[in-house]
C-alpha positions as CSV (number, residue, x, y, z in Angstrom):
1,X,-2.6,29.9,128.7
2,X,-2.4,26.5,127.3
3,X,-4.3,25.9,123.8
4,X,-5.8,22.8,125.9
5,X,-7.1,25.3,128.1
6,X,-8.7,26.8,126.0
7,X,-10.4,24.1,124.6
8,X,-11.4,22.9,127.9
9,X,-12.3,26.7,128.4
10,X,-14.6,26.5,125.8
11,X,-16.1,22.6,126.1
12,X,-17.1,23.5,130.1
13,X,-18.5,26.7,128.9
14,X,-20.7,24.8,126.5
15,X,-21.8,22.1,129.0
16,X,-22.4,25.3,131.6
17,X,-24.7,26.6,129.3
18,X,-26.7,24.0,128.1
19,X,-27.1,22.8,131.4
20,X,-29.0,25.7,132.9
21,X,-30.7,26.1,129.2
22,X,-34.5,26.8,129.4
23,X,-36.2,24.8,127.6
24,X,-37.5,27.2,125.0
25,X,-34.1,29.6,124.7
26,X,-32.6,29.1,121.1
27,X,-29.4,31.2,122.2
28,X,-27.3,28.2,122.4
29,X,-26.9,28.0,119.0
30,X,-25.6,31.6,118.7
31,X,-23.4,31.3,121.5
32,X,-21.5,28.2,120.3
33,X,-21.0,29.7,117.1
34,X,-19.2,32.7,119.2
35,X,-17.5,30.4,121.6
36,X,-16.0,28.0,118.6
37,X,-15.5,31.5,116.6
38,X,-13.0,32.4,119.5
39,X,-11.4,28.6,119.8
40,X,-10.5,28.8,116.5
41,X,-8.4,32.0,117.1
42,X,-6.2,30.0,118.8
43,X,-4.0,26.8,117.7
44,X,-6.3,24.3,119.2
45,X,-7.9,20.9,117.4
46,X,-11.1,20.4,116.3
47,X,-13.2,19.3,119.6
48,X,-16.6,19.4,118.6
49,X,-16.9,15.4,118.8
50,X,-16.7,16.1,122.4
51,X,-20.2,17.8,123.0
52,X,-21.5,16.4,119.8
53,X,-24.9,15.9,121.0
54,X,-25.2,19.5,122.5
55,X,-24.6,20.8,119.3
56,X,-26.5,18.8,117.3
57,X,-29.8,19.2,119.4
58,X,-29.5,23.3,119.1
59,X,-28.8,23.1,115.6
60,X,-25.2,24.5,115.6
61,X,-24.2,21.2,113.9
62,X,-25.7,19.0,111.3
63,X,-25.4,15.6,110.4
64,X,-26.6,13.5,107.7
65,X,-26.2,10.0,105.9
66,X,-23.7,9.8,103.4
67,X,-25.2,7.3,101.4
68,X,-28.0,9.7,100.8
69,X,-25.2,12.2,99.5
70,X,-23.3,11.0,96.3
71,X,-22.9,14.2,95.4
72,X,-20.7,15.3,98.4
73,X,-19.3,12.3,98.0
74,X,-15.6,14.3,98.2
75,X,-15.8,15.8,101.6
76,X,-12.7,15.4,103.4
77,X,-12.7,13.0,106.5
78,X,-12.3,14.4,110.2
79,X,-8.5,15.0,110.7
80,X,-8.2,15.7,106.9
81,X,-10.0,18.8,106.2
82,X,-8.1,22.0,105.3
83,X,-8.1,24.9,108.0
84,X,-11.0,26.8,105.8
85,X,-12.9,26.5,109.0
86,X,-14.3,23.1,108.1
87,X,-16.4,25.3,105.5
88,X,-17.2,22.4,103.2
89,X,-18.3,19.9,106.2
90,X,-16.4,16.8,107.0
91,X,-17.0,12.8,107.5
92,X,-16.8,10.9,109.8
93,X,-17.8,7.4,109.8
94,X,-21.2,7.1,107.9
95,X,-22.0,10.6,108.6
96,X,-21.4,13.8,106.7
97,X,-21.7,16.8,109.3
98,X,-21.8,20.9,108.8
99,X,-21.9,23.9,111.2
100,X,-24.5,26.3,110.7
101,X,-23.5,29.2,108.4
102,X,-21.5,28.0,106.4
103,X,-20.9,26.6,102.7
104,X,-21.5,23.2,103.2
105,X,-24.9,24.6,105.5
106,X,-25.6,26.4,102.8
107,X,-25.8,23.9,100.3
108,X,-28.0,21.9,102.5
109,X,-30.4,25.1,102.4
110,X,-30.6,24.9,99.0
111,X,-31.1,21.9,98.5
112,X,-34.1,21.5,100.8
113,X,-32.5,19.7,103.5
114,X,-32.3,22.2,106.0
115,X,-35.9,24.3,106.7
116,X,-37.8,26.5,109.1
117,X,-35.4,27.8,111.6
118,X,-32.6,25.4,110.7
119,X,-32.4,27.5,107.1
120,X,-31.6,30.6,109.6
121,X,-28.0,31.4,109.8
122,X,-26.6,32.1,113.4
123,X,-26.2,35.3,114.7
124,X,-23.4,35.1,117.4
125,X,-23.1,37.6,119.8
126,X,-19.9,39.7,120.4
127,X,-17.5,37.3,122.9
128,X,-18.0,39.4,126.2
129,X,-21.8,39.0,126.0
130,X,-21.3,35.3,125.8
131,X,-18.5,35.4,128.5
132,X,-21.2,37.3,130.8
133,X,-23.9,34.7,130.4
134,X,-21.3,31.5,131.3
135,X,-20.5,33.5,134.1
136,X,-23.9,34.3,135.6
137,X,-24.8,31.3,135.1
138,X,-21.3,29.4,136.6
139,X,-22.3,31.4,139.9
140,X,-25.2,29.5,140.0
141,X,-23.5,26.2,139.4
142,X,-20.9,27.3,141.8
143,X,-18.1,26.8,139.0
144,X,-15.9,29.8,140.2
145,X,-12.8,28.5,138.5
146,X,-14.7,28.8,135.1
147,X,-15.4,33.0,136.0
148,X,-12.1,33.2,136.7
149,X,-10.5,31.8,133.3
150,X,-12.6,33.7,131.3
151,X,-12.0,37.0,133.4
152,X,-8.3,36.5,133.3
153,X,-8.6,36.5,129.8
154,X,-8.5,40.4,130.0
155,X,-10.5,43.0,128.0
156,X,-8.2,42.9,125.1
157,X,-9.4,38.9,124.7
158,X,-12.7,39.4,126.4
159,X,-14.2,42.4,124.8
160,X,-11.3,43.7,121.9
161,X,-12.0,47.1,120.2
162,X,-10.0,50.1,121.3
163,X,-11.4,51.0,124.2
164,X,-9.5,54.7,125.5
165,X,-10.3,54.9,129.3
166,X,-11.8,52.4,132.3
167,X,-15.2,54.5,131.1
168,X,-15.0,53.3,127.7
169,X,-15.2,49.6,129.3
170,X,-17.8,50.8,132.4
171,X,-20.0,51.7,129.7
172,X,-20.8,48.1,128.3
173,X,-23.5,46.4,130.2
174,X,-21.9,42.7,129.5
175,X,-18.1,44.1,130.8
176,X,-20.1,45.1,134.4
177,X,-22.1,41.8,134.2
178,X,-18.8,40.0,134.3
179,X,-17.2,41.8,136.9
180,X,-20.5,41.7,139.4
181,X,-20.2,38.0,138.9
182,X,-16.5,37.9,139.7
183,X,-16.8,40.3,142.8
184,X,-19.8,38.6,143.8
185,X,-17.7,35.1,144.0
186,X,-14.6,36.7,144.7
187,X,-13.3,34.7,141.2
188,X,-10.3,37.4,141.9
189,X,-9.1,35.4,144.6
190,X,-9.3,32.6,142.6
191,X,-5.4,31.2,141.6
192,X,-4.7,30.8,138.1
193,X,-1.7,29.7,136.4
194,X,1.1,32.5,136.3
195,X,0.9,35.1,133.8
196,X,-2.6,34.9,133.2
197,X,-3.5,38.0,135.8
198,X,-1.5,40.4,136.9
199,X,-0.3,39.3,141.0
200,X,-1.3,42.0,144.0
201,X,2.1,43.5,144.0
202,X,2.4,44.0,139.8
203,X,-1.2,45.3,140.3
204,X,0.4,48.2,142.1
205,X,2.7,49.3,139.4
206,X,0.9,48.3,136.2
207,X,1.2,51.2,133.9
208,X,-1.9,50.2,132.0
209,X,-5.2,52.0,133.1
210,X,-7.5,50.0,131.1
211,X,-6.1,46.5,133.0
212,X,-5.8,48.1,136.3
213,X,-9.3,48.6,136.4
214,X,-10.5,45.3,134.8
215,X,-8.3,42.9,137.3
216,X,-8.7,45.8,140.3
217,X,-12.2,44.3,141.6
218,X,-11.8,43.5,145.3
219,X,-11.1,47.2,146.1
């Protein structure tokens, strides 16, 4: 899989979600932290500009006037911040902006600028649980395609850990969510680009337990 894919992965994901986003579910936050958490594993840019609005509204992002800030006065512009996972915020144009959690967030905190439940840090949940959310709700939306990229993935991405046996995997309630979404919209039939699933015929003599169950749905 591409690094663009997997920022597209990610940015469709995001729109997905807060699409079908009730009104009073603060989750969004947590699940973009997870999602950008799992972007940045990979060797992909920053992209945040593109659902900049999203982000700002469930306070995953925060932006604020630099000529009220002489004292951060330093920050690095977008496209010139270090890799330190934009820790101490960046600018861009009259704006300074942070993600939630992290220094730069935290100086806000303590500085008064942030309160009430934007003074929480987010609480991201493991990737699988997010994974089985987008695709509960991309069976709504009809967005097979997007099941089907995330479930290619494999458990290694998906879930990680050391899971020993199929019943190690069976045993987590977000793992079974995923795969009654993909059997439900047959997202198995669904072509991806090579190498990202194992074909029908290397299904049959995969010598790997753990991925013979997670891509042998349609059985």
């Amino acid at each position: 899989m591409s690094e663009h894919d997997i920022e597209d992965l990610v940015h469709e994901s995001i729109l997905l979600l807060d699409r079908q986003r009730p009104a009073d579910d603060p989750r969004l936050r947590d699940r973009c932290t997870t999602l950008y958490a799992f972007q940045r594993g990979h060797d992909c840019s920053h992209t945040m500009g593109r659902v900049e609005d999203i982000l700002l509204r469930c306070g995953h992002t925060y932006r604020f006037p630099l000529a009220e800030l002489p004292q951060h006065a330093g920050v690095p512009k977008l496209g010139d911040e270090t890799d330190d996972e934009l820790q101490d915020g960046y600018t861009r144009g009259p704006w300074l902006y942070c993600e939630a959690g992290t220094r730069m967030w935290r100086a806000m905190v303590r500085e008064g600028r942030l309160r009430g439940a934007d003074a929480n840090p987010p609480r991201p949940a493991p990737l699988v649980e997010v994974v089985a959310a987008v695709a509960e709700a991309a069976e709504r939306d009809g967005e097979v395609g997007l099941i089907a990229f995330w479930w290619g993935l494999g458990h290694r991405t998906v879930v990680g850990g050391t899971p020993f046996a199929p019943e190690d995997l069976a045993e987590i309630p977000a793992v079974m969510r995923l795969r009654e979404a993909v059997r439900r919209t047959e997202a198995w039939s669904y072509e991806l680009p090579d190498g990202f699933r194992p074909t029908d015929d290397e299904l049959e003599t995969l010598d790997d337990e753990l991925e013979s169950w997670w891509y042998r749905i349609a059985a």
